[in-house]
C-alpha positions as CSV (number, residue, x, y, z in Angstrom):
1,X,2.7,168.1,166.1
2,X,5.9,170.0,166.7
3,X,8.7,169.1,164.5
4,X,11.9,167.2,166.6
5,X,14.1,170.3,165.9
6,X,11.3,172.6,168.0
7,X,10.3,169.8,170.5
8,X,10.3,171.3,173.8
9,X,13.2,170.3,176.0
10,X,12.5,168.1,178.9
11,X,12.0,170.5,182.5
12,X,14.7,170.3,184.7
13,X,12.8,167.8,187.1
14,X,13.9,164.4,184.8
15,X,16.9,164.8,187.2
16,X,16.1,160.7,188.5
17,X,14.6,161.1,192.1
18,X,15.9,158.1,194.2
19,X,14.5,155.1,194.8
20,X,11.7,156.4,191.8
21,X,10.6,153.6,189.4
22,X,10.9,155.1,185.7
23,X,7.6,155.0,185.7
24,X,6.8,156.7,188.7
25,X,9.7,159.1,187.7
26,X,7.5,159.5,184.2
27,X,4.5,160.7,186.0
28,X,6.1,162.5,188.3
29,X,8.0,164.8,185.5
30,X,5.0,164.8,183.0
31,X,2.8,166.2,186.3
32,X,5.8,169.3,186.0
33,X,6.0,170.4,182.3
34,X,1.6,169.7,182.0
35,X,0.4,171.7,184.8
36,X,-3.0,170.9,183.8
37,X,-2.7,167.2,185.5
38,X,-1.7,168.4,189.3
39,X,-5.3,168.5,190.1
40,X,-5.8,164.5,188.3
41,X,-3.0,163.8,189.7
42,X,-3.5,164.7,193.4
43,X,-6.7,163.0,193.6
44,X,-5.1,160.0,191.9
45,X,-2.6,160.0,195.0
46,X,-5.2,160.6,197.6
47,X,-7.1,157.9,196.1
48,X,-4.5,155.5,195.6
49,X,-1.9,155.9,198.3
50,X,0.4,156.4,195.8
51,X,1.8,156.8,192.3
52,X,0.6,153.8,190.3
53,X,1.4,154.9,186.7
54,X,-0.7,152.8,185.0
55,X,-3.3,154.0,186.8
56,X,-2.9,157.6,186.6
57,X,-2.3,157.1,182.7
58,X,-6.0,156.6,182.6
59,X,-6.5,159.8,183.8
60,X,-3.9,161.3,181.3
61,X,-5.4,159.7,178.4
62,X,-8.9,161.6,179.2
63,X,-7.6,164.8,180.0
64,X,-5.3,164.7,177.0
65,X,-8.4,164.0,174.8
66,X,-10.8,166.0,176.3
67,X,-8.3,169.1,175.6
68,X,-8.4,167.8,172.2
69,X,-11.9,167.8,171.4
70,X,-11.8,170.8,173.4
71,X,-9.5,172.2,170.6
72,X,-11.1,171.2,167.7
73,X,-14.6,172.6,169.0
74,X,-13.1,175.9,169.4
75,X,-11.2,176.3,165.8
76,X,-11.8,179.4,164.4
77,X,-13.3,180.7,167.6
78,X,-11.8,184.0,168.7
79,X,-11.6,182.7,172.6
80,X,-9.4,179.7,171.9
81,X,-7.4,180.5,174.8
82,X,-10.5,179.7,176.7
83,X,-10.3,175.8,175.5
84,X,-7.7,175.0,178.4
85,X,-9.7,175.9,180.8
86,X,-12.8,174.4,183.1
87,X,-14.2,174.3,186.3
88,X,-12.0,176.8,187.7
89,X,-8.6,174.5,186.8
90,X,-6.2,174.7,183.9
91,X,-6.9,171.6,181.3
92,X,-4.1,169.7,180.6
93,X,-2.6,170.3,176.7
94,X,-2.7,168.1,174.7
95,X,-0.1,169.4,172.7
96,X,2.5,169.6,175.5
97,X,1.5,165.9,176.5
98,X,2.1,164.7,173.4
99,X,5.6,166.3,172.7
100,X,6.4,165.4,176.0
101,X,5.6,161.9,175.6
102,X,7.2,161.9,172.3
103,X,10.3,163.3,174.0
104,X,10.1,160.6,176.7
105,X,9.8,157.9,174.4
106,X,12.7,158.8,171.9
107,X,14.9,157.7,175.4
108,X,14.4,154.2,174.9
109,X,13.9,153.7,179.1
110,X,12.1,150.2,179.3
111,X,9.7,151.4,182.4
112,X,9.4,154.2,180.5
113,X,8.6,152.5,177.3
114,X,6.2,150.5,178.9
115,X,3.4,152.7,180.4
116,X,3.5,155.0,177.5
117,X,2.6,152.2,175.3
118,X,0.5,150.0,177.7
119,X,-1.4,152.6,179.3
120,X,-1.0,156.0,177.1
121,X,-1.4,154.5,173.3
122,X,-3.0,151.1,174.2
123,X,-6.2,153.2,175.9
124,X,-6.3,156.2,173.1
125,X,-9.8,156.3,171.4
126,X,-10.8,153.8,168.7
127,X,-12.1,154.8,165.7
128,X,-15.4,154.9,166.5
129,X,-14.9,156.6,169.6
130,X,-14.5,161.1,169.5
131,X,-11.5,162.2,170.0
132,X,-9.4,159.7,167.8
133,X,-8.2,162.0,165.6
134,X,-5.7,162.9,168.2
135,X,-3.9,159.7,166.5
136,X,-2.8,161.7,163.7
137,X,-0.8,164.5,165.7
138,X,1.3,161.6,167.2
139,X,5.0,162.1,166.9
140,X,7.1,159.7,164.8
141,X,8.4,157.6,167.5
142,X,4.4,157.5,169.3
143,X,2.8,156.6,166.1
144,X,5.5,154.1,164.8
145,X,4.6,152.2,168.3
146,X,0.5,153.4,168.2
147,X,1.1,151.6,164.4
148,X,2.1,148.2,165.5
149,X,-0.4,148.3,168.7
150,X,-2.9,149.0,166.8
151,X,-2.6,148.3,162.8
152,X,-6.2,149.2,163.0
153,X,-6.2,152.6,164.5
């Protein structure tokens, strides 16, 4: 995880939209600065009929993970550069989602607040699950909230 001093800043589409929910202004502004969830995410519209945040979280949680294992598959491999990629689409980073959601969350928006936690941290993967080691690179503010959602892990 980044440290707060180099966290990337926020892309210049946070402007608010009007009429936008927070949280359909969160997806909406994640979708910009991860390029790897237009694909998700335009399949989540054509599916849905429309931005559902807590919805499309789902899909961010899996793609953030799978870029994750993804990583830590290819450590030490000379064609890391590789990892974000499949299928003929850029994988979402995990590392961008995570500062980005980190970033988002140090704002304190209540809509805001609540799909990260609900539908980001509440559907990360348990400890018996691959992938959960992704808990540990959690920003302060993300892992101060994963913390009391789940004392467990």
């Amino acid at each position: 995880m980044t440290s707060p001093a180099s966290t990337p800043a926020l892309p210049a589409t946070t402007l608010p939209t009007p009429g936008a929910t927070p949280g359909v202004q969160l997806v909406g502004d994640l979708v910009a600065y991860v390029p790897g969830l237009r694909t998700a995410y335009d399949a989540h519209v054509v599916c849905q009929g429309r931005v559902q945040p807590h919805v499309f979280f789902w899909d961010v949680v899996q793609a953030t993970v799978q870029s994750y294992v993804a990583d830590a598959g290819h450590k030490g491999d000379s064609h890391k550069s590789d990892s974000h990629k499949g299928d003929g689409h850029e994988r979402a980073d995990w590392r961008r989602t995570l500062d980005f959601l980190e970033a988002q969350s140090r704002r304190g928006v209540a809509g805001v607040d609540e799909v990260i936690v609900t539908s980001f941290l509440g559907d990360l993967p348990h400890p018996h699950e691959p992938g959960h080691a992704l808990v540990r690179q959690l920003g302060p503010v993300l892992a101060a909230r994963f913390g009391r959602l789940r004392p467990r892990g």
